[in-house]
C-alpha positions in Angstrom: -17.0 -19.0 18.2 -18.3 -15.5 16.8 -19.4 -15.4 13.2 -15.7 -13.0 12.7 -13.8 -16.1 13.5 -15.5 -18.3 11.2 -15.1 -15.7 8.3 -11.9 -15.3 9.3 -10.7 -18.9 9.8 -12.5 -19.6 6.5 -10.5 -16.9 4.5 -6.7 -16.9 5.8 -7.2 -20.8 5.1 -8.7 -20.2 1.5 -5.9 -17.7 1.0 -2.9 -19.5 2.6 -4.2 -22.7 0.0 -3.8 -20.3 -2.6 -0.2 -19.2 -1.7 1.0 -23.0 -1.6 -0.8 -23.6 -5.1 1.6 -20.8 -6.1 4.4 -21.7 -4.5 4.1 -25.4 -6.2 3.4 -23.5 -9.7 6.8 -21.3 -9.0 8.4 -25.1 -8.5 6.7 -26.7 -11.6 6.4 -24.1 -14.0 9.0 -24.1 -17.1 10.1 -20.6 -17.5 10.0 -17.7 -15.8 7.1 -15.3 -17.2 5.4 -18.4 -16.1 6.4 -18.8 -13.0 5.9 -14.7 -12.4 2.1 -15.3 -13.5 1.5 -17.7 -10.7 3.3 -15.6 -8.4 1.4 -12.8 -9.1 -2.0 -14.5 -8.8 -1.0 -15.2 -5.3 0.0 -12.1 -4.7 -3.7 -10.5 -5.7 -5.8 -13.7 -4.6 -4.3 -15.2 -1.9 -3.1 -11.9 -0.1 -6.7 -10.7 -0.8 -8.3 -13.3 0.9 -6.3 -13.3 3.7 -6.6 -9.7 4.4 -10.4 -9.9 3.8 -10.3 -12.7 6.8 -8.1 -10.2 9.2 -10.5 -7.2 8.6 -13.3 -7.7 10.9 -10.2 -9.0 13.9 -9.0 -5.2 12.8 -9.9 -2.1 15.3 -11.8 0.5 13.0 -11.2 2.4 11.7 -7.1 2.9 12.0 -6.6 -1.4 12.2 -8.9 -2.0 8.6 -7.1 1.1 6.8 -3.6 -0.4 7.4 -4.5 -4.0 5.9 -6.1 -2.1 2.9 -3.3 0.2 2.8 -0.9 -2.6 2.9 -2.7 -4.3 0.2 -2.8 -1.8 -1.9 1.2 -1.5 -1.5 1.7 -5.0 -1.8 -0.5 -5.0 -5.6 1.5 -1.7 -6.6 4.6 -3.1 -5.8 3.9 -6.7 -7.3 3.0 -5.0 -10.8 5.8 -3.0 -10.7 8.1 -5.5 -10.6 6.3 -7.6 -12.1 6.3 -5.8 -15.2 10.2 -4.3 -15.2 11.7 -8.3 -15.1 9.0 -9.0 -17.9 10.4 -6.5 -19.7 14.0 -7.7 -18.9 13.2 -11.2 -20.5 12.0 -10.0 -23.4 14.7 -7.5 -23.9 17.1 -10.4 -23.2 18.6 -9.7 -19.7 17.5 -12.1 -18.1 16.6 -15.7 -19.3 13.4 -17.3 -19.6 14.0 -20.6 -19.2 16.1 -23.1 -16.6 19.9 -22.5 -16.6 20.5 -26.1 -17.2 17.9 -26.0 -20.7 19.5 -22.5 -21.3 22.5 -23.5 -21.1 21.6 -26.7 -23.7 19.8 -24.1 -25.9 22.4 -21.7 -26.3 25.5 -24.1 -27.4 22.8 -26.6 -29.7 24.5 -29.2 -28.0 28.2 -28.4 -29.9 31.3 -28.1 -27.9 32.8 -24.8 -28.5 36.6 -24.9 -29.9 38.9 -23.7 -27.4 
């Protein structure tokens, strides 16, 4: 084994671990901006790590540019959205929390007359 296989075994298993810790914190946290943190770290971290481990398997220089390019894509696009549902939660599009504790929120528990 060459010292490229070792740094990249080592990193796509570092950054896969930190894709299933994000995927478990999209299961366990309560609401949604939490959940879209813990996405998002995985997004930066984990895909990081990962595409750090694929560069030196990558041809140079075409091979490495289109994992940083793809990166780079990935981080805009994850901020972007990241930031417009944000925005719809706190302008009261979407809901932060569960549907089931939403739905116990929203009626206090009081049947509605009808």
């Amino acid at each position: 084994m060459d010292w490229r296989d070792v740094l990249t075994l080592t990193l796509v298993s570092l950054g896969a671990l930190f894709f299933v810790a994000g995927y478990v914190g999209l299961a366990r946290f309560p609401n949604a901006l939490s959940r879209m943190h813990a996405l998002s770290e995985v997004d930066t971290v984990g895909l990081g790590l990962v595409i750090l481990g694929l560069l030196p398997q990558a041809s140079w220089p075409f091979g490495m540019l289109k994992l940083i390019a793809l990166w780079l894509v990935v981080l805009l696009a994850g901020g972007t959205t990241g930031q417009m549902l944000a925005g719809a939660i706190h302008a009261g599009i979407g809901d932060s929390d569960d549907t089931a504790s939403a739905g116990s929120k929203r009626n206090d528990g009081r049947r509605s007359a009808g």
